[in-house]
N, CA, C and O atoms as a CHARMM CRD file, in Angstrom:
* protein
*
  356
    1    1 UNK  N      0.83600  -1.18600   0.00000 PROA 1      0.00000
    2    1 UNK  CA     0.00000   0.00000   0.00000 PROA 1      0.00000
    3    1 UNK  C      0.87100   1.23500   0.00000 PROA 1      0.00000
    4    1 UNK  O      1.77200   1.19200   0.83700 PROA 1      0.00000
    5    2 UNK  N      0.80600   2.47400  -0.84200 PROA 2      0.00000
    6    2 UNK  CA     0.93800   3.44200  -0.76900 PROA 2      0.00000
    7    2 UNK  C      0.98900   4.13900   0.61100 PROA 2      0.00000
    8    2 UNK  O      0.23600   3.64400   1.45000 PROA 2      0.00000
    9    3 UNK  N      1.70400   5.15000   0.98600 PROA 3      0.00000
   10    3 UNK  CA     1.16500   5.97200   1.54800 PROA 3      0.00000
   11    3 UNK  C      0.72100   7.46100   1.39600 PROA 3      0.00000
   12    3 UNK  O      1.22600   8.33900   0.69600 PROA 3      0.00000
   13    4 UNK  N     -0.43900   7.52100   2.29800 PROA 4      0.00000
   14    4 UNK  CA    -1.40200   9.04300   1.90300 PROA 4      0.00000
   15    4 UNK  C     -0.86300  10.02300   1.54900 PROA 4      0.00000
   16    4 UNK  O     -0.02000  10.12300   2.44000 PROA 4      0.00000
   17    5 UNK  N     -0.67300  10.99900   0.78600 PROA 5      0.00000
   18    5 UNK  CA    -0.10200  12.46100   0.78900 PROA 5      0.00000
   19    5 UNK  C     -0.88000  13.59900   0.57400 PROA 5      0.00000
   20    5 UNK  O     -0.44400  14.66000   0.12700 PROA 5      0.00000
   21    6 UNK  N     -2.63600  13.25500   1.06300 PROA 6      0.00000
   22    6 UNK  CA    -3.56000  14.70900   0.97700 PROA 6      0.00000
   23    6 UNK  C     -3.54000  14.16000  -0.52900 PROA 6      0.00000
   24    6 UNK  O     -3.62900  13.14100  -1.21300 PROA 6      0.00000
   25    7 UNK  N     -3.26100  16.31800  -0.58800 PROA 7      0.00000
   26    7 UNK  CA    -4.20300  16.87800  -2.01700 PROA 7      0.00000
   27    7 UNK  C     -3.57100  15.70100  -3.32600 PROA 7      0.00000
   28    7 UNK  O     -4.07100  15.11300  -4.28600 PROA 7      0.00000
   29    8 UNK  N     -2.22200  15.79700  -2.69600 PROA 8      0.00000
   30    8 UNK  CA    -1.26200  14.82200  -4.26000 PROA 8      0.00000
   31    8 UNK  C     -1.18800  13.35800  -4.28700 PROA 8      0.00000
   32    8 UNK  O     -0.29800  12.65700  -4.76900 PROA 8      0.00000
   33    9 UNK  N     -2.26500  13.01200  -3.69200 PROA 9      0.00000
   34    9 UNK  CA    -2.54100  11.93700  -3.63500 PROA 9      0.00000
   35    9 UNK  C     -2.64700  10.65300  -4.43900 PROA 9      0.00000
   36    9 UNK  O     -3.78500  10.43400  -4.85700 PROA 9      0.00000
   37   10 UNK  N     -1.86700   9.89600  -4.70200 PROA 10     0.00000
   38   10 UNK  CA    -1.60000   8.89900  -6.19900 PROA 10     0.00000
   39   10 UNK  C     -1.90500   7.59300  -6.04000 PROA 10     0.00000
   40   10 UNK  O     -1.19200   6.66600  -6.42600 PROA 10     0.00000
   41   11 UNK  N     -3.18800   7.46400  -5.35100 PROA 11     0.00000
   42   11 UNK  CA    -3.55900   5.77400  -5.51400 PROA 11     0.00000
   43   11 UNK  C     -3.37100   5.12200  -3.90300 PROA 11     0.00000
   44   11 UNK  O     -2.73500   5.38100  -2.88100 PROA 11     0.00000
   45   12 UNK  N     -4.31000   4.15800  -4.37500 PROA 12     0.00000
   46   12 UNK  CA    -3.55000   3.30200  -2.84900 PROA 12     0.00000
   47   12 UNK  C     -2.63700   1.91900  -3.04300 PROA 12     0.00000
   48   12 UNK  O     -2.65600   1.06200  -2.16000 PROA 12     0.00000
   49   13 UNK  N     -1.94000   1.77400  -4.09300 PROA 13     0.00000
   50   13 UNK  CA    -1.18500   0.57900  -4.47400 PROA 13     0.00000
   51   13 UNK  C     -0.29100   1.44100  -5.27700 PROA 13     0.00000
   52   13 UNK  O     -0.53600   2.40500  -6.00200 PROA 13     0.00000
   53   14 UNK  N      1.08100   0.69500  -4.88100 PROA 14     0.00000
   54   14 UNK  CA     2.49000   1.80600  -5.10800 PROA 14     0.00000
   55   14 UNK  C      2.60900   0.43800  -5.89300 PROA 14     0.00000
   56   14 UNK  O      2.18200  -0.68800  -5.63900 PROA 14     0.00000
   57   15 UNK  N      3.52800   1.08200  -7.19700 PROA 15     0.00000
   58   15 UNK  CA     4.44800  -0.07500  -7.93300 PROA 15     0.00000
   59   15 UNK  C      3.53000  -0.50600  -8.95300 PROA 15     0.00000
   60   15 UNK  O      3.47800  -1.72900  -8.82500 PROA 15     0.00000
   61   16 UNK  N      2.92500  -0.22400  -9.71200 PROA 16     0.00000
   62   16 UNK  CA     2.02200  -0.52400 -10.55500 PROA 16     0.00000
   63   16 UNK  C      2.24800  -0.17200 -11.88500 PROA 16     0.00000
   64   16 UNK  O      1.99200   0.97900 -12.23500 PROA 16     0.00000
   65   17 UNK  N      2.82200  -1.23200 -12.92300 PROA 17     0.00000
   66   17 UNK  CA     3.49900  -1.13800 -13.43000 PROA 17     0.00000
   67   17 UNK  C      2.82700  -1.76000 -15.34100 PROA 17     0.00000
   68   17 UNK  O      2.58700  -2.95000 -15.54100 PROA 17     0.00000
   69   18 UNK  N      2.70400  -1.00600 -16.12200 PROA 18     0.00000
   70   18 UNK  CA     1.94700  -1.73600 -17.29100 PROA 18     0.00000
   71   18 UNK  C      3.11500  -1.23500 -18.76900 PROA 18     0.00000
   72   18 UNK  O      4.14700  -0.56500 -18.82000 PROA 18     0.00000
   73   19 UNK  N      2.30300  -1.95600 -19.78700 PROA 19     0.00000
   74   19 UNK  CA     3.21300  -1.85500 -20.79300 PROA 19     0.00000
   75   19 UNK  C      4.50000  -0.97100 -20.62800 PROA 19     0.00000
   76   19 UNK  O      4.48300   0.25000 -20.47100 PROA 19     0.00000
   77   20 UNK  N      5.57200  -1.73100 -20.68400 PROA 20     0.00000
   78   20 UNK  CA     6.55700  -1.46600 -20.24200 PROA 20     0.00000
   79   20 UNK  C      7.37100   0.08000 -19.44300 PROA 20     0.00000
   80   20 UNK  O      8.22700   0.87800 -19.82400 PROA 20     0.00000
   81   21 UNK  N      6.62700  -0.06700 -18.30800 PROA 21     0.00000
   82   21 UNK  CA     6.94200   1.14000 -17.55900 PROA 21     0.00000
   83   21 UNK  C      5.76600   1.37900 -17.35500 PROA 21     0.00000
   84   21 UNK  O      5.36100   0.65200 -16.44800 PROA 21     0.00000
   85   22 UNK  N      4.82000   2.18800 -17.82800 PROA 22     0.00000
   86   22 UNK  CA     4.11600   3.27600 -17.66800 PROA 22     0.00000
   87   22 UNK  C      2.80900   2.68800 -16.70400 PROA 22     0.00000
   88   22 UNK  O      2.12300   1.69000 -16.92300 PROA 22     0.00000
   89   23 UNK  N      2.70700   3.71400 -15.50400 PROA 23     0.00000
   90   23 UNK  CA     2.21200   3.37200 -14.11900 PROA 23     0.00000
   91   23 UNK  C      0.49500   3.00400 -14.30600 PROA 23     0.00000
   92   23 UNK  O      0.14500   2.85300 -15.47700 PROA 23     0.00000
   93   24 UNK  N     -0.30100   2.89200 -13.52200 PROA 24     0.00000
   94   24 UNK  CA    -1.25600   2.71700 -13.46500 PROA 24     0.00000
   95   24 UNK  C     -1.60600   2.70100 -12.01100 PROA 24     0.00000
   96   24 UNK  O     -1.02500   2.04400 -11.14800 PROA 24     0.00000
   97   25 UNK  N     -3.00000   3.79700 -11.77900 PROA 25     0.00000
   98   25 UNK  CA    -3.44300   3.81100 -10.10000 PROA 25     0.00000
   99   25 UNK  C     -4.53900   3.32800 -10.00000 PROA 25     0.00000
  100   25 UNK  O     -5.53800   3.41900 -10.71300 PROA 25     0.00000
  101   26 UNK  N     -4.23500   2.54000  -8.63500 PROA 26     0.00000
  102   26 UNK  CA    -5.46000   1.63000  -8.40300 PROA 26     0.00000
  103   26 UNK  C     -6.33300   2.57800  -6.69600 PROA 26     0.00000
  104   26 UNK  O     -5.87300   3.00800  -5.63800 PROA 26     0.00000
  105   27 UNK  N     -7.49100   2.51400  -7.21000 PROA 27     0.00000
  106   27 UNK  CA    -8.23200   3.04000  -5.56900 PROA 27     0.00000
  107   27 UNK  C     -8.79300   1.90400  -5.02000 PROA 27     0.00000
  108   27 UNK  O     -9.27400   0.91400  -5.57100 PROA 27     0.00000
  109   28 UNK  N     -8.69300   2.11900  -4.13600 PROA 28     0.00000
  110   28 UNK  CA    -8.92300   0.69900  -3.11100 PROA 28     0.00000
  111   28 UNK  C    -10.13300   1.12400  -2.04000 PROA 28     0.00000
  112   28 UNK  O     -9.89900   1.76400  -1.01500 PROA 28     0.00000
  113   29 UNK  N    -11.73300   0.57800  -2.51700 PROA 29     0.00000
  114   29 UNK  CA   -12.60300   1.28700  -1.17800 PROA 29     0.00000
  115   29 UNK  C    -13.35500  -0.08600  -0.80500 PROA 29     0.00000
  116   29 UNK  O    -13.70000  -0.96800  -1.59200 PROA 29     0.00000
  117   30 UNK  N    -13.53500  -0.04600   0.69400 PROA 30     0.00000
  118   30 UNK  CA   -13.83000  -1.05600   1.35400 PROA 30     0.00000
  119   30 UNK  C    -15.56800  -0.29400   2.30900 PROA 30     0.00000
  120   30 UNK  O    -15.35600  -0.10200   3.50600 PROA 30     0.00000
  121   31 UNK  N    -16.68100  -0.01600   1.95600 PROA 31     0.00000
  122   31 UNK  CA   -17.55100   0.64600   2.03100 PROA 31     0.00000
  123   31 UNK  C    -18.75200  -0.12800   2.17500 PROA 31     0.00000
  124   31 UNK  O    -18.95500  -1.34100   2.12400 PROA 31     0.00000
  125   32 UNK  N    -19.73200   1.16700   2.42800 PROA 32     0.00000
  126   32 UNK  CA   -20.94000  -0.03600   2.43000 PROA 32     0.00000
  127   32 UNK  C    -22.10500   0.50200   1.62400 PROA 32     0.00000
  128   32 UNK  O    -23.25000   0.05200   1.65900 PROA 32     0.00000
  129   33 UNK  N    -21.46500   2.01400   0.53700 PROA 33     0.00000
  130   33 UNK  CA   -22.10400   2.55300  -0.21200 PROA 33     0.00000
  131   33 UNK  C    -21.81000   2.79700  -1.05400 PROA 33     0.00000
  132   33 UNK  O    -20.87200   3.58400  -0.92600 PROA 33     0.00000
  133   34 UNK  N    -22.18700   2.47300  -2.75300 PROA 34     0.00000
  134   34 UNK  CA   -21.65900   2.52500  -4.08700 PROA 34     0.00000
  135   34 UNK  C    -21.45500   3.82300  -4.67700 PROA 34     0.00000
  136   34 UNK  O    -22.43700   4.50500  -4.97300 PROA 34     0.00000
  137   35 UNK  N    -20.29800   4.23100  -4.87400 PROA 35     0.00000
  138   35 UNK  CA   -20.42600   5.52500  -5.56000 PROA 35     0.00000
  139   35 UNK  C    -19.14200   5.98100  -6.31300 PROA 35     0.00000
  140   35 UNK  O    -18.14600   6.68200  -6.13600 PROA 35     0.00000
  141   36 UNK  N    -19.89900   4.95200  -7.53200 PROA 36     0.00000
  142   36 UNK  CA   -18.70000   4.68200  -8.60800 PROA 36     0.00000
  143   36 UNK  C    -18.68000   6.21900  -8.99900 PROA 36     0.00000
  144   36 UNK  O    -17.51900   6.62100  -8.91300 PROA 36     0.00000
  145   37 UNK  N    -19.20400   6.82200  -9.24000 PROA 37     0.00000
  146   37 UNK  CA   -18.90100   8.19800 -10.23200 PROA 37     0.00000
  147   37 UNK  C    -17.83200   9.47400  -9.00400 PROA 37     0.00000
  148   37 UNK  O    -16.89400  10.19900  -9.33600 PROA 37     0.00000
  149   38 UNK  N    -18.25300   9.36500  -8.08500 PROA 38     0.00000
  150   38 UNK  CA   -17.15600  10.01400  -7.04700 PROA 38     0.00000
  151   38 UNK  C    -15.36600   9.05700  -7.01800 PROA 38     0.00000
  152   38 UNK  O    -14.27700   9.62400  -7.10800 PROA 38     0.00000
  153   39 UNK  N    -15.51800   8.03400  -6.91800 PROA 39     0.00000
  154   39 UNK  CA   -14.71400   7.17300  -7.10800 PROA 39     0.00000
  155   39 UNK  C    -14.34200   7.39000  -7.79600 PROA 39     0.00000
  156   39 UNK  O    -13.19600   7.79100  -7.59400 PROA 39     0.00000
  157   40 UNK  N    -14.75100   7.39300  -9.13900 PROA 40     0.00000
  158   40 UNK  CA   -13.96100   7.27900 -10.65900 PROA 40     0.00000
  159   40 UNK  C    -13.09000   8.51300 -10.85200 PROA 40     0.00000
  160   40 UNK  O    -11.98500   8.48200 -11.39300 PROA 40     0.00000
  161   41 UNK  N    -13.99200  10.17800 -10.10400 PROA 41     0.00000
  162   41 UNK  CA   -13.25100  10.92200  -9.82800 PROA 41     0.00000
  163   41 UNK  C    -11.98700  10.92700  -9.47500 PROA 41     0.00000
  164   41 UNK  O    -10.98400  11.15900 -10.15000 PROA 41     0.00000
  165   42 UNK  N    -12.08100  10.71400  -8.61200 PROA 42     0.00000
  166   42 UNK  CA   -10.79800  10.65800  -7.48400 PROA 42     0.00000
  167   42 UNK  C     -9.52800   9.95600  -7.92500 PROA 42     0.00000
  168   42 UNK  O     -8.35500  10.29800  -7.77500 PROA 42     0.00000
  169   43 UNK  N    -10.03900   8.91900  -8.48800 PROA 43     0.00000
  170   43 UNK  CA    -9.12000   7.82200  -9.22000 PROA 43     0.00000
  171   43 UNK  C     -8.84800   8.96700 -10.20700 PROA 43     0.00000
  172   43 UNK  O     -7.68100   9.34400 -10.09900 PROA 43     0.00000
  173   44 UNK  N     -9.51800   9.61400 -11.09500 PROA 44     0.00000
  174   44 UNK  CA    -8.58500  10.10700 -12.32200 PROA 44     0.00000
  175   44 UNK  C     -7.74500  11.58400 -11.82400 PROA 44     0.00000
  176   44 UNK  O     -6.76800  11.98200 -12.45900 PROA 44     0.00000
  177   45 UNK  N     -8.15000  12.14200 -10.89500 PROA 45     0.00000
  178   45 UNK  CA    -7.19500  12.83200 -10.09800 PROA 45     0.00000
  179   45 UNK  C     -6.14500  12.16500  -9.70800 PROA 45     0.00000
  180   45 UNK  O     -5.06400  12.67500 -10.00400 PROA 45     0.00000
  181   46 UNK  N     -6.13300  11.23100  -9.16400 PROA 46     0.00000
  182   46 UNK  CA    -5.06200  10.21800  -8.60900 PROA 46     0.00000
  183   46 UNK  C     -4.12500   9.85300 -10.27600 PROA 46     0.00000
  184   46 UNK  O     -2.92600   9.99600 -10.51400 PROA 46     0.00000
  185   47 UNK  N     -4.72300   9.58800 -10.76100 PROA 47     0.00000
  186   47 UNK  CA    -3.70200   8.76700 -11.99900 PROA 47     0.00000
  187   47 UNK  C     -2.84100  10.31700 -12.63200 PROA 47     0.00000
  188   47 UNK  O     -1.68700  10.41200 -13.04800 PROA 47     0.00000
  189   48 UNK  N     -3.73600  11.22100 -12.52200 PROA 48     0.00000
  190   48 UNK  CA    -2.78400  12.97000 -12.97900 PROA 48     0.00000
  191   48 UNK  C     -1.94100  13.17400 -12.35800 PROA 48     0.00000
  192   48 UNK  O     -0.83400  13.29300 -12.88300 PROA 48     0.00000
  193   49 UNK  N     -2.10500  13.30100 -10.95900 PROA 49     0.00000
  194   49 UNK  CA    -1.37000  13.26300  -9.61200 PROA 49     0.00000
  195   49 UNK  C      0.23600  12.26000 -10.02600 PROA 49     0.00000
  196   49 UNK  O      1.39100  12.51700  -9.68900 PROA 49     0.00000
  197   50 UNK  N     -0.06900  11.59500 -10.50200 PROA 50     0.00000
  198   50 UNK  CA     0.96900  10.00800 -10.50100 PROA 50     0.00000
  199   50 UNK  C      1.70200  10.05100 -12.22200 PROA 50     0.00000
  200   50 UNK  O      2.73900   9.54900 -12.65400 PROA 50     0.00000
  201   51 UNK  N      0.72800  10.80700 -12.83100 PROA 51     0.00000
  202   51 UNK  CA     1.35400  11.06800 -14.50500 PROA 51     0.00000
  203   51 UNK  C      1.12500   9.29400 -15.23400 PROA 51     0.00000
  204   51 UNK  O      1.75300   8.75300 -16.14400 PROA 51     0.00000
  205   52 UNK  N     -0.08000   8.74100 -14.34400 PROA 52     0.00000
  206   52 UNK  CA     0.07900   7.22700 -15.08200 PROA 52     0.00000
  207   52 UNK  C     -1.23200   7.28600 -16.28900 PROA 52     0.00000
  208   52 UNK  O     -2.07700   8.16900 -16.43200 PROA 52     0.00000
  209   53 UNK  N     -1.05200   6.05600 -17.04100 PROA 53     0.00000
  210   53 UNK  CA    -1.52800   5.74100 -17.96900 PROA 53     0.00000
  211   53 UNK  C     -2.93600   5.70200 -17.55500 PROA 53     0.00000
  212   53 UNK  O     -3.79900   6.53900 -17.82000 PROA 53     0.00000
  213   54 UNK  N     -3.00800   5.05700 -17.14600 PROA 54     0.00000
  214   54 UNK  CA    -5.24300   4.18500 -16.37000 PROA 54     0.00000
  215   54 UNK  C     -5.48000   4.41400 -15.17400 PROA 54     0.00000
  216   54 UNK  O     -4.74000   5.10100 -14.47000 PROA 54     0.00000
  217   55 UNK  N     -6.31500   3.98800 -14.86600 PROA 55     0.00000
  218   55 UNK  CA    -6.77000   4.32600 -13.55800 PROA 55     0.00000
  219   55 UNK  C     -8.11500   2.72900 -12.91600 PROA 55     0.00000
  220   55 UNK  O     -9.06100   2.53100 -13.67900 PROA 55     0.00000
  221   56 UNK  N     -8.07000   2.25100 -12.23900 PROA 56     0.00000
  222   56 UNK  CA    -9.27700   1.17900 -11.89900 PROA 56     0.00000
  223   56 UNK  C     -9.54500   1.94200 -10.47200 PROA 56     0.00000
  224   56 UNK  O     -8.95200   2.91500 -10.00800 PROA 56     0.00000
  225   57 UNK  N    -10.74400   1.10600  -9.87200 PROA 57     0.00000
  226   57 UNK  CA   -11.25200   1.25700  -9.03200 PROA 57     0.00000
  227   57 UNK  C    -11.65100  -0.24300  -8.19600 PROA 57     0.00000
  228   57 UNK  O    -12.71500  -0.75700  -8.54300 PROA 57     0.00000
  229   58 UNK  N    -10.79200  -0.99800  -7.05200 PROA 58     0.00000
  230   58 UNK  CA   -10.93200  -2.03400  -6.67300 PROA 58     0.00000
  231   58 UNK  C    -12.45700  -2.03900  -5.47700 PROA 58     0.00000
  232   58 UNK  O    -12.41300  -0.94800  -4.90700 PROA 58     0.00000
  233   59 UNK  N    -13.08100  -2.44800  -5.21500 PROA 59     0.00000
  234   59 UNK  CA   -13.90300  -1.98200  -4.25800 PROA 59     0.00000
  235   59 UNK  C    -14.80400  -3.40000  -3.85400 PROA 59     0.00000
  236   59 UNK  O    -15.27700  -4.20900  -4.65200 PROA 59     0.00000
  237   60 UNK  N    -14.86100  -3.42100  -2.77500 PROA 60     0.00000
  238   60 UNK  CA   -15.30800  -4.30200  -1.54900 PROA 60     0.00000
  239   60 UNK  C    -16.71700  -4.99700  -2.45800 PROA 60     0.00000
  240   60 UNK  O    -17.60600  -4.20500  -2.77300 PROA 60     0.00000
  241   61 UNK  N    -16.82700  -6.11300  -2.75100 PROA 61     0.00000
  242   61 UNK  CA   -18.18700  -6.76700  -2.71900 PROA 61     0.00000
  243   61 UNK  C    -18.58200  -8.28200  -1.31800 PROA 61     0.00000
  244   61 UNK  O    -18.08100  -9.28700  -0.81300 PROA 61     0.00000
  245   62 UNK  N    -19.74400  -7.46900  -1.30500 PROA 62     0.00000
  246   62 UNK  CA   -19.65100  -7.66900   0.09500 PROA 62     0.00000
  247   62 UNK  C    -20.49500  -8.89900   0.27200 PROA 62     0.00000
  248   62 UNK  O    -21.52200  -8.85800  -0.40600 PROA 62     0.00000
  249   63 UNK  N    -20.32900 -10.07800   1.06200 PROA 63     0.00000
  250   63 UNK  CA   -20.53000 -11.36300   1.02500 PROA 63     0.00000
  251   63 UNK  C    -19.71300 -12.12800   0.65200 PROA 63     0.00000
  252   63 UNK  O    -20.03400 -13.31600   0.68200 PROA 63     0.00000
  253   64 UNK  N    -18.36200 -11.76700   0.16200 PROA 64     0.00000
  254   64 UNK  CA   -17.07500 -11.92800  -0.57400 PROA 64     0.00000
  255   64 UNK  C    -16.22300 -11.97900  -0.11500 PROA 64     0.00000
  256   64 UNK  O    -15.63600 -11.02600  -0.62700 PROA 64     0.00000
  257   65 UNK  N    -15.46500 -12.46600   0.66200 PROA 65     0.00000
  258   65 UNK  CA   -14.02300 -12.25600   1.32300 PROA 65     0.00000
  259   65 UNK  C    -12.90400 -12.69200   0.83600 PROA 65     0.00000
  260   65 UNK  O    -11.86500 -12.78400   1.49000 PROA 65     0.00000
  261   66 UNK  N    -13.03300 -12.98600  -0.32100 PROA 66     0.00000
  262   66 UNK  CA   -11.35300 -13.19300  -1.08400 PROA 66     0.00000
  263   66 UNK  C    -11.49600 -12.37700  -2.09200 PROA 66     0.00000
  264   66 UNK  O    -12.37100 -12.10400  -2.91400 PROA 66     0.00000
  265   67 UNK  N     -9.76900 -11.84900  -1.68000 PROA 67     0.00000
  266   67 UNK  CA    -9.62900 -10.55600  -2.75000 PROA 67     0.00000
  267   67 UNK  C     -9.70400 -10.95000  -4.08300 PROA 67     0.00000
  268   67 UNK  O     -9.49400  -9.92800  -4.73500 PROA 67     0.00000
  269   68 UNK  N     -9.87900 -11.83100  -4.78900 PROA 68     0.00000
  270   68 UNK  CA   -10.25600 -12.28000  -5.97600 PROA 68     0.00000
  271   68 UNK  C    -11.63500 -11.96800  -6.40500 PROA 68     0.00000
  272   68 UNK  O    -11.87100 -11.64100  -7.56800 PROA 68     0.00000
  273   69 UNK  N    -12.41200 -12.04600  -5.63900 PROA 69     0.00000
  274   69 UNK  CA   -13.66500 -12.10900  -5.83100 PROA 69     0.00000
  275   69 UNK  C    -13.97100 -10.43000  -5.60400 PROA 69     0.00000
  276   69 UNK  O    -15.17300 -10.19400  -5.71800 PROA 69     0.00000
  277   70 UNK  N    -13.51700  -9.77100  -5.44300 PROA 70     0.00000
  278   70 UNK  CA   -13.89800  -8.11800  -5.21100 PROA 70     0.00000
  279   70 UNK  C    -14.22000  -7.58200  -6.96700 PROA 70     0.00000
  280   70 UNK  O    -13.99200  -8.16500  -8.02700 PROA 70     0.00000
  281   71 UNK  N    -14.66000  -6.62000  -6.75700 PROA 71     0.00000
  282   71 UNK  CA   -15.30100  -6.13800  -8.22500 PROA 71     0.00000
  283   71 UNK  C    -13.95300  -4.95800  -8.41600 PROA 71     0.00000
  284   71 UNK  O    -13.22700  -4.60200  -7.48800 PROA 71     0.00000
  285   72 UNK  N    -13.88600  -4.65200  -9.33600 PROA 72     0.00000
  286   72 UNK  CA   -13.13000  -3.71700 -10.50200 PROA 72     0.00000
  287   72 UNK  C    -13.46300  -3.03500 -11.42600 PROA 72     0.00000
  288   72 UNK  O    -13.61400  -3.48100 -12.56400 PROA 72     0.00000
  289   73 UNK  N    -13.68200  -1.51200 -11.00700 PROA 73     0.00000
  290   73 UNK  CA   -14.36800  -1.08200 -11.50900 PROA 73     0.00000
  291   73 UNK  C    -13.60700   0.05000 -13.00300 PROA 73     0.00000
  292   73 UNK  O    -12.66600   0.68600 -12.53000 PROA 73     0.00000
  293   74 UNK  N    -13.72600   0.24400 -13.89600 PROA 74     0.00000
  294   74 UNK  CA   -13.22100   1.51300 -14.73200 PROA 74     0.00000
  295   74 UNK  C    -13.58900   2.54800 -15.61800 PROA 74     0.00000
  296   74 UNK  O    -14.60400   2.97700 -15.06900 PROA 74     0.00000
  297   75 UNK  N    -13.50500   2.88300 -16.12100 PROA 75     0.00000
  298   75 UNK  CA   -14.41000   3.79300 -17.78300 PROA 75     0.00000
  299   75 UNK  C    -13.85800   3.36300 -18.84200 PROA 75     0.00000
  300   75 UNK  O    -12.64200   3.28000 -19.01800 PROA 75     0.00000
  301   76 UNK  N    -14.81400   3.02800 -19.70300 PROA 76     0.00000
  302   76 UNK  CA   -13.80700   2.62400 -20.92500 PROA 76     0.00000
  303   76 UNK  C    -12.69000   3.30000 -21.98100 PROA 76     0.00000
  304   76 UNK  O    -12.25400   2.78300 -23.00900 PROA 76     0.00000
  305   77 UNK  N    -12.35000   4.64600 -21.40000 PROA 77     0.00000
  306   77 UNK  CA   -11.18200   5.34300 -21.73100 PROA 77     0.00000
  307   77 UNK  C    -10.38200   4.71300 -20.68000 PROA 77     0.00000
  308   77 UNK  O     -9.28000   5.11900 -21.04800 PROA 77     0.00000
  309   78 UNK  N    -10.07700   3.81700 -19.34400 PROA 78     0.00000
  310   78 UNK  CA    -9.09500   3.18500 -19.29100 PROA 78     0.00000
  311   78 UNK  C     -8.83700   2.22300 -19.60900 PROA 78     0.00000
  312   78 UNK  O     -7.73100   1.72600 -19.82500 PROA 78     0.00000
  313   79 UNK  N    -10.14100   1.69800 -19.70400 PROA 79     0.00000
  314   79 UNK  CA   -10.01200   0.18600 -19.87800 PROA 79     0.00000
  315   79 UNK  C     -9.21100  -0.43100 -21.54100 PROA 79     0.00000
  316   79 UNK  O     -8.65200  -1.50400 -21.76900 PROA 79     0.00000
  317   80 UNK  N     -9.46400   0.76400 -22.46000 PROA 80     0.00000
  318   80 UNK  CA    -8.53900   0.63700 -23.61100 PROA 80     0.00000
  319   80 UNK  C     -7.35800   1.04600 -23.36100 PROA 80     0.00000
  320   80 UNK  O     -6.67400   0.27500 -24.03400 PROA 80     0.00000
  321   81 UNK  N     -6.74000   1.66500 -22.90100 PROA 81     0.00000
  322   81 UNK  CA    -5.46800   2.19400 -22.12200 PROA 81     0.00000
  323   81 UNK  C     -4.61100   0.92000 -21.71600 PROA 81     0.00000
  324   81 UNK  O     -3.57100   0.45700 -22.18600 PROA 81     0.00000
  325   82 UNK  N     -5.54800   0.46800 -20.51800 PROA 82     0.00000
  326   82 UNK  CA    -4.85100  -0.32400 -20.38700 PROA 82     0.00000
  327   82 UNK  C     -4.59500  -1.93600 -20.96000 PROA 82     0.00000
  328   82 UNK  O     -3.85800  -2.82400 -20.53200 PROA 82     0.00000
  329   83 UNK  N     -5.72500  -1.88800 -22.34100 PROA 83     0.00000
  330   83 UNK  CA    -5.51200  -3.03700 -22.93900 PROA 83     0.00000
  331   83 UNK  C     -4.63900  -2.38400 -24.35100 PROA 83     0.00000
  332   83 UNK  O     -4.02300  -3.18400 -25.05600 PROA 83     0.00000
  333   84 UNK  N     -4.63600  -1.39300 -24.58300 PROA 84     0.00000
  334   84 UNK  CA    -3.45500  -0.59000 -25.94500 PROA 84     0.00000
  335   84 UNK  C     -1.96700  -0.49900 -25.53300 PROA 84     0.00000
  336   84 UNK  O     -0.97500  -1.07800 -25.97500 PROA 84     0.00000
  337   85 UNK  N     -2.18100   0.74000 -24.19200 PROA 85     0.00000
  338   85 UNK  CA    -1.16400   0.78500 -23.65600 PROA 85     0.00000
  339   85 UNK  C     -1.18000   2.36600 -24.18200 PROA 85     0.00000
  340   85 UNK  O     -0.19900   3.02000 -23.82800 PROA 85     0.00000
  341   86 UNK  N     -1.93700   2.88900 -24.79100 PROA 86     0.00000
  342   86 UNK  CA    -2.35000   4.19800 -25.29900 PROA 86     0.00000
  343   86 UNK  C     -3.71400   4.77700 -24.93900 PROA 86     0.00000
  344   86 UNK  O     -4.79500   4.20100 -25.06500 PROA 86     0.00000
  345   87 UNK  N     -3.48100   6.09800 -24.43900 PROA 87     0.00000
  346   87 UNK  CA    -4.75500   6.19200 -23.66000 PROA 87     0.00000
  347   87 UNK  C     -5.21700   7.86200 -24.93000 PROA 87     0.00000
  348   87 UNK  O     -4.66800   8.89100 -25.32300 PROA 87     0.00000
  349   88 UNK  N     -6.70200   7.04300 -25.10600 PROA 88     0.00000
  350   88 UNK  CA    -7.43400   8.08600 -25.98200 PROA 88     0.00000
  351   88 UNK  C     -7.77000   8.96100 -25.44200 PROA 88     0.00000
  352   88 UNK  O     -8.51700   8.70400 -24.49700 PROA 88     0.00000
  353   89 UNK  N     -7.42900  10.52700 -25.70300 PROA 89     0.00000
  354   89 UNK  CA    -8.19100  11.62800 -25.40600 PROA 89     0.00000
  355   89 UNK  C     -9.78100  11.95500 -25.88900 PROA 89     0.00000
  356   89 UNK  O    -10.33100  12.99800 -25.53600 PROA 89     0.00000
């Protein structure tokens, strides 16, 4: 895990690493209320913050206790990103 730095805040998983080099931030929320579009925010602040390629959103599904089984959330401007390795404006 990352640690916090406020406003410049770059994800909560350090070392994230995609087509050769170029970073990718992951947000990590463990909650008991859905709110992908604030989330998704934050995450793409976070990935500016960090200068990385994509951005996901890992988040708690609940009845679930292996981290495998948690949902992943993105927009499909990352989700081609991170399957190109080129992210469309």
């Amino acid at each position: 895990r990352r640690v916090k730095t406020g406003a410049q805040d770059k994800g909560d998983i350090a070392g994230l690493r995609i087509h050769g080099g170029q970073r990718m931030v992951v947000e990590c929320k463990d909650v008991a209320r859905t709110n992908l579009g604030g989330w998704a925010a934050e995450a793409e602040e976070e990935r500016m913050n960090d200068s990385a390629l994509t951005t996901a959103v890992v988040h708690k599904r609940h009845g679930k206790g292996q981290p495998a089984d948690q949902w992943v959330t993105m927009t499909l401007r990352d989700l081609v990103a991170l399957i190109t390795g080129t992210r469309p404006e």
